[in-house]
N, C-alpha and C positions, 0 to 999 in steps of 0.2 A: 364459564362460557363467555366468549367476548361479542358483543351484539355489534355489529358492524356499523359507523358514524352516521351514513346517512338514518338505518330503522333510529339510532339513539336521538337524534336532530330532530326526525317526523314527530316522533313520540314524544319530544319537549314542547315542539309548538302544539301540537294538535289535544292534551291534554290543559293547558292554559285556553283553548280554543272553545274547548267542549265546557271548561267550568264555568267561562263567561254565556254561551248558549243555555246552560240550565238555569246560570244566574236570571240571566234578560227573560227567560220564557213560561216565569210563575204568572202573565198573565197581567202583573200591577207591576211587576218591574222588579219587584222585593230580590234579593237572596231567599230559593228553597229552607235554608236553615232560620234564614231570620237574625238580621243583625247588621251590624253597622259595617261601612267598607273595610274596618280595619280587621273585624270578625270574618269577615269572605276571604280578605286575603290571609288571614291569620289560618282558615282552611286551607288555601292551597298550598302556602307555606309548611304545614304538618302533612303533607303528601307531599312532597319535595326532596327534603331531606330521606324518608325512607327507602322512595326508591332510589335515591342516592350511596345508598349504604348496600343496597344491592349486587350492585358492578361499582368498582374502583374503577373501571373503566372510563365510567362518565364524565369525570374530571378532565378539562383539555389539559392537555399535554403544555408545555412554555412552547409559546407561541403557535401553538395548535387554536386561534380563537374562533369561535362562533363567528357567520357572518352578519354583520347586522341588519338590521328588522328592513323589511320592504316598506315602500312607504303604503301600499298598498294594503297589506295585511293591518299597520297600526292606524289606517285610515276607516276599514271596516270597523273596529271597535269603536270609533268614534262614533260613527254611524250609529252602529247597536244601540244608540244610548237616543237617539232621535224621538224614540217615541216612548221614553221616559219622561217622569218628571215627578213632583212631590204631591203626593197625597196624605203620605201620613209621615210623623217625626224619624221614624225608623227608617222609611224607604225616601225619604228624601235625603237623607245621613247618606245610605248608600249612594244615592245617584248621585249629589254634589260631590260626593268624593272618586267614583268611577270617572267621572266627566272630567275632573282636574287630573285621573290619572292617567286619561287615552288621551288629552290636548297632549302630556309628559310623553306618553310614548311618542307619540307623533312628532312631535317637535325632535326627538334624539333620531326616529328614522329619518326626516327631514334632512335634520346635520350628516345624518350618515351617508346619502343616497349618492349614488355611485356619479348622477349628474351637478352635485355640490348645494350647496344650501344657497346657494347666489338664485336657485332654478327654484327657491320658495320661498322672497322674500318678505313678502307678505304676512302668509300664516307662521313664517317665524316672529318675526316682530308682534301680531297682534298675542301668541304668549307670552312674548317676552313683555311685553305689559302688563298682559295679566299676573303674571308672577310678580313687576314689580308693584300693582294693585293690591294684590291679597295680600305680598310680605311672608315671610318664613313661617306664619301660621294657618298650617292648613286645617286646623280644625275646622268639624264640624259646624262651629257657632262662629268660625271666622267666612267658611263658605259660603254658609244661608248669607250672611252679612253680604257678600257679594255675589251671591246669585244671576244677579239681570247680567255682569259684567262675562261670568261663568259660560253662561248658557247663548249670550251674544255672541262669544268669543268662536265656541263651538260651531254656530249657526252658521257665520263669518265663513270658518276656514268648512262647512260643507259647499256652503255654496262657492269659495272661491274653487274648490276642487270638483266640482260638479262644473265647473268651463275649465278644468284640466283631465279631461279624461283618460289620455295616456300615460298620467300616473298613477291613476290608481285602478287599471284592468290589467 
């Protein structure tokens, strides 16, 4: 049975959607399972490939590609992440490295966005320092190590988009 692109599209994003709502909503911020961001992700990734194997269908076709991410959508994760923060070794593991990955997202829908990255140059550039701040090691013990720089960054590009509101409704 071939599922038709648009249900296949819904049910990619809105599954990554719901993992990060169960993630954020244990109340302290933790992952349900408990475990560090590479452990969370390392759950969605073993849900991933199965339903992959599912439909052969899934796969785009050559030059069949996904469109890329709304700045809107990778701008809510970022969000999500506001009223997080470190309480204990484990869930701070997790939040400094969700926080490094929703700036990541955000910055690639940024470049993407159909108005050009000229129209955010701002919250690009303040990643783009922080990438070259923290350096090619995003470990955990490299993250706490830059934390204030982490969670500024973050701060930064809420409030710079909280006086853009026609990007991100």
């Amino acid at each position: 049975m071939r599922i038709p692109r648009p249900l296949r599209t819904a049910a990619l994003v809105a599954l990554p959607a719901a993992l990060l709502v169960a993630c954020s909503s244990t109340g302290n911020g933790s992952p349900q399972a408990g475990g560090s961001p590479a452990a969370a992700r390392a759950g969605v990734e073993a849900e991933q490939p199965a339903a992959a194997a599912d439909d052969e269908a899934t796969t785009p076709a050559a030059g069949d590609t996904p469109p890329p991410e709304k700045v809107r959508d990778a701008f809510a994760g970022l969000q999500a992440t506001l009223h997080d923060g470190c309480t204990t070794e484990e869930q701070c593991a997790y939040f400094l490295g969700r926080v490094y990955d929703e700036l990541d997202r955000l910055d690639r829908a940024m470049k993407a966005d159909p108005k050009g990255p000229g129209h955010f140059p701002e919250p690009i550039e303040w990643i783009a320092g922080l990438r070259k701040t923290i350096g090619p090691d995003h470990s955990y013990t490299s993250l706490k190590a830059h934390r204030d720089e982490l969670v500024g960054t973050r701060d930064r590009i809420n409030t710079w988009m909280q006086d853009h509101p026609d990007d991100y409704r």
